[in-house]
Structures are given as structure tokens and as C-alpha cells.
C-alpha angles and dihedrals in degrees: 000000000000092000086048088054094055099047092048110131102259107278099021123157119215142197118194117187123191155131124267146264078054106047090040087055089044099054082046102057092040091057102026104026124236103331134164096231121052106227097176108077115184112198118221107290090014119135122198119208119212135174119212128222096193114013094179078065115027103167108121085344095109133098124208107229085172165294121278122195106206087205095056 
């Protein structure tokens, strides 16, 4: 997925869609780095919307704008 992101055309604008553990661990790394804890929880049919710095290279380049509950 990682590897998707970055080579994303400039300017892109993606939606991942996933189950967790996986796309929980994938917002985290992309906003936090590799890192032995997930900090980052969606909720089932949660979305998380981040903003990348350097998509050519997304790792801890993300920032968390926020969480969306479809069901709110």
C-alpha cells in the first residue's frame, strides 16, 4: 500500500479502504514512522484523512486532519 502511495501521480488524491488491524497500522506509519505501537485506532467505518508532505516518500510524512465516522 505504502509502495501505491508513493508512486501516486503529484497532487493525487487517494482513497484506501481496508480492514484493520492493517489500515490502522498504515495511517500510523505514514504519520508517526515505523513504530512498534499503533497509535492511530479506526473504528469500524471510520476514515482517517491525512495530508501528505512528500508523497514520493510517505513514511511519517503525514499529517492526521481527522477522523470521520461514516455512521455520524
Amino acid at each position: 500500500m505504502i509502495d501505491l502511495i508513493a508512486h501516486a501521480p503529484a497532487g493525487a488524491c487517494l482513497a484506501l479502504v481496508g480492514h484493520n488491524p492493517t489500515l490502522s497500522m498504515v495511517a500510523d506509519v505514514l504519520v508517526h514512522g515505523p513504530s512498534p505501537s499503533c497509535r492511530i485506532g479506526l473504528r469500524t467505518g471510520e476514515a482517517a484523512v491525512l495530508e501528505l508532505a512528500d508523497p514520493a516518500d510517505p513514511i511519517g510524512s503525514a499529517t492526521l486532519l481527522g477522523l470521520l465516522r461514516l455512521d455520524d
